[in-house]
C-alpha positions as a printed NumPy array, in Angstrom:
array([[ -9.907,  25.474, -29.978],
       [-10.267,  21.541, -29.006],
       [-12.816,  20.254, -26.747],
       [-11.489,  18.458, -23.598],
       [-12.767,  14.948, -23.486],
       [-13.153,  13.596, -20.122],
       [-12.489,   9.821, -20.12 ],
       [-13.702,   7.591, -16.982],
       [-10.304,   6.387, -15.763],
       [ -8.721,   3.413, -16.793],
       [ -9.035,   0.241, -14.974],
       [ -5.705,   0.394, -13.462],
       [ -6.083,   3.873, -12.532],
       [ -9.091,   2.713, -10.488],
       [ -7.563,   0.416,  -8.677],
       [ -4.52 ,   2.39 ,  -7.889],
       [ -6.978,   5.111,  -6.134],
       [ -8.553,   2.121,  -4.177],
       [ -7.852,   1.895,  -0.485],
       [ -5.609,  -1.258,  -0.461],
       [ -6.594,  -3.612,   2.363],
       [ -3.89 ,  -5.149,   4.705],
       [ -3.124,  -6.556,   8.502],
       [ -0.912,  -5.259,  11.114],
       [ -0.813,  -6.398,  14.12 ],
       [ -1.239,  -3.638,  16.968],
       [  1.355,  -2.746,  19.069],
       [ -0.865,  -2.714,  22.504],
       [ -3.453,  -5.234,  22.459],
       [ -1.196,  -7.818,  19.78 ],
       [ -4.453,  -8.191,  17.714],
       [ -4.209,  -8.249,  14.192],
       [ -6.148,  -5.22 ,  12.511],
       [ -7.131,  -4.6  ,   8.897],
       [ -6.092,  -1.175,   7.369],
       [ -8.079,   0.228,   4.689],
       [ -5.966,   4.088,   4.971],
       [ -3.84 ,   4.135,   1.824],
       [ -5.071,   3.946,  -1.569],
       [ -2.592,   1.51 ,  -3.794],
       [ -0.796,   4.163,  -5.347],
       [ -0.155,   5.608,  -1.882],
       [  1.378,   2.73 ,  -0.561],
       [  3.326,   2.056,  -3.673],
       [  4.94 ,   5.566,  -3.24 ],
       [  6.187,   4.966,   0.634],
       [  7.633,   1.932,  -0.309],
       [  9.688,   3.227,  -3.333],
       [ 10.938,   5.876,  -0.869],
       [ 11.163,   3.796,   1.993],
       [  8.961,   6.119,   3.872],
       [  7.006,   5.225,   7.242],
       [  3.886,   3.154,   6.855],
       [  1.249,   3.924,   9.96 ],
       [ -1.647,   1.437,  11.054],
       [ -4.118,   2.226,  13.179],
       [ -5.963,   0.032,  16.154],
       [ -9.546,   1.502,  16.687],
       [-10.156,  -0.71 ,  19.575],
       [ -6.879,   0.895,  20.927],
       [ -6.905,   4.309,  19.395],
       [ -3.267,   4.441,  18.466],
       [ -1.251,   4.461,  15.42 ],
       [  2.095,   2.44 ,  15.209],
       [  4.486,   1.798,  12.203],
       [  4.566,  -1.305,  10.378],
       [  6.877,  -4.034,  10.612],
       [  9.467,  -5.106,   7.58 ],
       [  7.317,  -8.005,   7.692],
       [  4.256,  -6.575,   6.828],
       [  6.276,  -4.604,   4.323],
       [  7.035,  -7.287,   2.513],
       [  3.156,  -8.993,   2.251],
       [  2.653,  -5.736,   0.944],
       [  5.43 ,  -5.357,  -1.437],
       [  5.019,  -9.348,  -2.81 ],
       [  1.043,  -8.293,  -3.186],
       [  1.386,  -5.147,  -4.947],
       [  3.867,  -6.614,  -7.142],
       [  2.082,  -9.735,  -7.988],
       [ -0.661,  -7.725,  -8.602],
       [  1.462,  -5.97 , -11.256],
       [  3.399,  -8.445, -13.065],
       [  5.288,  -7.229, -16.024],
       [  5.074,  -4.033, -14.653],
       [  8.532,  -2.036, -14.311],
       [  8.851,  -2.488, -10.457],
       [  9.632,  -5.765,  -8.442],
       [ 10.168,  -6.526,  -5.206],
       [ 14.006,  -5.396,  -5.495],
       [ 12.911,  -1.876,  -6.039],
       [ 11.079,  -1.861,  -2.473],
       [ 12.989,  -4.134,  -0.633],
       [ 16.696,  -3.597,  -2.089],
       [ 19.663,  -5.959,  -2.252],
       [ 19.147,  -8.715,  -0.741]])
């Protein structure tokens, strides 16, 4: 019977568990607020499925949907951040 081996993950598999930084602006008090909630892979995931992406204002304490302008800084960073990968921006955004 084999051994497992357990290997430290692989770069990219780090950084996909990473929260993934970004700014929305809140809904109430217009100010623009980083988001740290959803780890890279997470994000990647709603946007395939064009799922609902929340941000949260502290400051306010409520939680409002992003625009498709922030949706798509977030789809042209992801996928710069993985060129040559499968996905483009066409996968998140659709026909233009």
């Amino acid at each position: 019977m084999a051994t497992p081996t357990f290997a430290p993950p692989s770069g990219s598999e780090r950084r996909s568990n990473r929260p993934f930084t970004f700014i929305s602006t809140c809904s109430v008090c217009r100010q623009p607020r980083v988001q740290y909630l959803y780890p890279r892979r997470a994000l990647f995931r709603l946007l395939e499925e064009a799922q609902t992406i929340h941000a949260y204002c502290e400051t306010c304490d409520v939680v409002w949907p992003i625009t498709a302008q922030e949706r798509v800084v977030i789809v042209r960073a992801i996928t710069a951040d993985k060129r040559g990968a499968e996905h483009d921006a066409a996968t998140f955004l659709g026909p233009a």
